[in-house]
C-alpha positions as CSV (number, residue, x, y, z in Angstrom):
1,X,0.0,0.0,0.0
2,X,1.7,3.3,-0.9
3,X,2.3,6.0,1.5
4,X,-0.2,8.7,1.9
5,X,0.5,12.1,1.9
6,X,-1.1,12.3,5.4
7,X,0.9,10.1,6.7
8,X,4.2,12.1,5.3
9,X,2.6,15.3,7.0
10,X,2.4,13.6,10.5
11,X,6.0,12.5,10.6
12,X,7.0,15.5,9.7
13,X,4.2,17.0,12.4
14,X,5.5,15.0,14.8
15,X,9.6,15.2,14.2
16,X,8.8,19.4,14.5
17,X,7.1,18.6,18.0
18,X,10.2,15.9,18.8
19,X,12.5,18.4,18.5
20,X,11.0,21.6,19.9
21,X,11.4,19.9,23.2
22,X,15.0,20.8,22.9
23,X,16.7,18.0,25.5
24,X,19.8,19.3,24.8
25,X,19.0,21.3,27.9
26,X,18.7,17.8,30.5
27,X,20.8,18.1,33.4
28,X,22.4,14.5,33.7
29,X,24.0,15.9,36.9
30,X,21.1,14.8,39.0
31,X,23.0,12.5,41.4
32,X,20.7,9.2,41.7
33,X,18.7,9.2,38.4
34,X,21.6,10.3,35.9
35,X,22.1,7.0,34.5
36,X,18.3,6.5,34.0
37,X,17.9,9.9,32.5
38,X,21.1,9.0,30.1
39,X,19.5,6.1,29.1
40,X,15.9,8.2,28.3
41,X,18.2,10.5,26.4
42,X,19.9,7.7,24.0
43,X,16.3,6.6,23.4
44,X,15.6,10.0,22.8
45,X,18.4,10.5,20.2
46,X,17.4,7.3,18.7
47,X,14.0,8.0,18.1
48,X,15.0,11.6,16.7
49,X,17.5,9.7,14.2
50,X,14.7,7.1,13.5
51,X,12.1,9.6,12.4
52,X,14.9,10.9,10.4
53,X,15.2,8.0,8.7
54,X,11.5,7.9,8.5
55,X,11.0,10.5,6.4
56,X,14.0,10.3,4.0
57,X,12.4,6.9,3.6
58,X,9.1,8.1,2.7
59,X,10.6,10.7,0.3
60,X,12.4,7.6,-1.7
61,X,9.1,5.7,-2.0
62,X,10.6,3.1,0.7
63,X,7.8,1.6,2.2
64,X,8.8,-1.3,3.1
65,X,11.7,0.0,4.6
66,X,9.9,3.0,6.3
67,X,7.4,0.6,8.1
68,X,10.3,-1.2,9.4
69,X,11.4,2.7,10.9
70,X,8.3,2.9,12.0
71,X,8.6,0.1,13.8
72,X,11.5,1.4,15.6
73,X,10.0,4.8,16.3
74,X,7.5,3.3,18.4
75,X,9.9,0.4,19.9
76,X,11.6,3.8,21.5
77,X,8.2,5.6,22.5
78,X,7.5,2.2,24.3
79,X,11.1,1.9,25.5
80,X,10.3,5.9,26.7
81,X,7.2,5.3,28.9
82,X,9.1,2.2,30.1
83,X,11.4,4.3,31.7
84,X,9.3,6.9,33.2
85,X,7.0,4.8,34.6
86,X,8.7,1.6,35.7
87,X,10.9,1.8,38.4
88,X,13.1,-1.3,38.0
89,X,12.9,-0.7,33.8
90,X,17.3,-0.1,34.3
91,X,17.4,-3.8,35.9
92,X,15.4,-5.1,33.4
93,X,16.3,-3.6,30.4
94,X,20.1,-4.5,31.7
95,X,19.1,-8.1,32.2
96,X,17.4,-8.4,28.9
97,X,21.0,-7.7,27.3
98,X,22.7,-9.7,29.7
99,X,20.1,-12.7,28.5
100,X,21.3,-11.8,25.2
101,X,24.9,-11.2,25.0
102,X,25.1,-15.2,27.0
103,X,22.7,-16.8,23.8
104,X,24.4,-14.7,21.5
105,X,28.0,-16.6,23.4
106,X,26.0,-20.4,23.5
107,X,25.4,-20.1,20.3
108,X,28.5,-18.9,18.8
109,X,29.9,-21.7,20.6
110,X,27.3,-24.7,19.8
111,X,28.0,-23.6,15.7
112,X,31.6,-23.5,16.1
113,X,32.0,-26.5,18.3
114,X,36.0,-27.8,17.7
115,X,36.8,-25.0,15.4
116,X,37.8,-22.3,18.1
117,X,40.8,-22.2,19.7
118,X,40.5,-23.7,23.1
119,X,41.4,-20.1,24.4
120,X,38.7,-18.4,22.5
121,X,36.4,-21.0,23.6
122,X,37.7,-21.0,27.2
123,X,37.1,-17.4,27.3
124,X,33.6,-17.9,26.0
125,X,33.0,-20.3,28.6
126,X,34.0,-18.3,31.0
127,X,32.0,-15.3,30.2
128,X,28.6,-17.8,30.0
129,X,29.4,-19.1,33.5
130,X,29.9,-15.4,35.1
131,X,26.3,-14.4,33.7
132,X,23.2,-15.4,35.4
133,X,20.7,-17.9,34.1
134,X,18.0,-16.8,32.3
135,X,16.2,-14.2,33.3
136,X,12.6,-12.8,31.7
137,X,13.2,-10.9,28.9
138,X,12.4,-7.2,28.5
139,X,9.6,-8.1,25.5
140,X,8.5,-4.3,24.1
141,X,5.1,-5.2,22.7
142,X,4.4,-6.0,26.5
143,X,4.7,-2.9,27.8
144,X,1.5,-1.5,28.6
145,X,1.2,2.2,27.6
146,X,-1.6,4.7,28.3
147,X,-1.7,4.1,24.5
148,X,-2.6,0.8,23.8
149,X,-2.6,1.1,19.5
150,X,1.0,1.6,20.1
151,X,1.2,-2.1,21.7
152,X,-0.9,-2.7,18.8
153,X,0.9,-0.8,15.4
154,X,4.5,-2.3,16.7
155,X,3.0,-5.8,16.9
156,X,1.6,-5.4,13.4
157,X,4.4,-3.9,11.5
158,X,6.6,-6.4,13.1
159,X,4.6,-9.2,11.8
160,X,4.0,-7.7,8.9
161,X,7.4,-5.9,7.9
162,X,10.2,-6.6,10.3
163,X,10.1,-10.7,10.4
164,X,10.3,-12.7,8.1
165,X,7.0,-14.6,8.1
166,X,4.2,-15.4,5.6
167,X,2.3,-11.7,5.5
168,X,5.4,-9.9,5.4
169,X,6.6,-12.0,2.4
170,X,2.8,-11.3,0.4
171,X,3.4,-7.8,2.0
172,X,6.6,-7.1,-0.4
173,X,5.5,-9.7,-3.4
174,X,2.3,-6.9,-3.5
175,X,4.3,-4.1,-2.7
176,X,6.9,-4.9,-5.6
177,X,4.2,-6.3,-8.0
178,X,1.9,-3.2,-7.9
179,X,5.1,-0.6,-8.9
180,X,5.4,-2.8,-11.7
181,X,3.7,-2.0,-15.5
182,X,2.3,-4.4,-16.8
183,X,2.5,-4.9,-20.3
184,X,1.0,-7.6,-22.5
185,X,2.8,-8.9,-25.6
């Protein structure tokens, strides 16, 4: 489905309002909530750079690509309220990496069984032991917001854009078929 003008307008609507807030101005010197308020302000910069994306993506006729921005716009508005509103967010969102980094190290090591060096591998081993076990991980279309469409739009565009699955596959075959002209011989 292509883009709708309306839809161009709002980004750019919203990207104005984004950065008329003018964070540049945070004090991170606030003693015991400077890491949290770091860590609102890399969302922030991420969701500026996201929309950036956004529109440059809309201007090329992306769409594909700017649903998949879109996705990540509202992955950091979710991410945002997260951190305003739950007060052990750090922990998890820490743990949720932590989680990650010791798959990402299991399976690097399951794939490459015999072919690392036994230092690498030792290393690795090492590194998966001094981790905790698994812990719950920080899943953003669980977060509940005051707005639950955004719950909703970041489900759908991942299903539909990010992953590879079914719909997003007769997502792109229609998205690619309907630029092209058809011509009969």
């Amino acid at each position: 489905m292509p883009i709708r003008p309306t839809w161009r307008r709002w980004f750019s609507d919203f990207q104005q309002s984004v950065e008329a807030l003018a964070l540049q101005d945070v004090d991170l010197l606030d003693d015991d909530k400077a890491e949290l308020k770091s860590t609102a302000l890399a969302l922030f910069g991420r969701l500026q750079s996201e929309l950036d994306s956004a529109l440059v993506l809309i201007d090329a006729r992306r769409e594909l690509a700017f649903r998949n921005a879109c996705r990540s716009v509202i992955d950091c508005a979710l991410h945002l309220y997260a951190a305003e509103t739950d007060a052990q967010y750090l922990t998890r969102l820490k743990e949720d990496d932590e989680q990650s980094r010791r798959s990402r190290a299991k399976r690097h090591l399951a794939v490459n069984e015999g072919r690392l060096p036994k230092e690498q591998a030792s290393i690795l081993n090492g590194f998966i032991k001094r981790m905790h076990g698994p812990k719950q991980r920080l899943l953003v279309s669980e977060i509940d917001s005051p707005v639950p469409r955004l719950s909703h739009v970041y489900r759908e565009i991942s299903a539909d854009a990010l992953h590879v699955s079914w719909t997003s596959l007769f997502l792109r075959i229609r998205t690619v078929t309907s630029s092209w002209r058809w011509s009969p011989r």
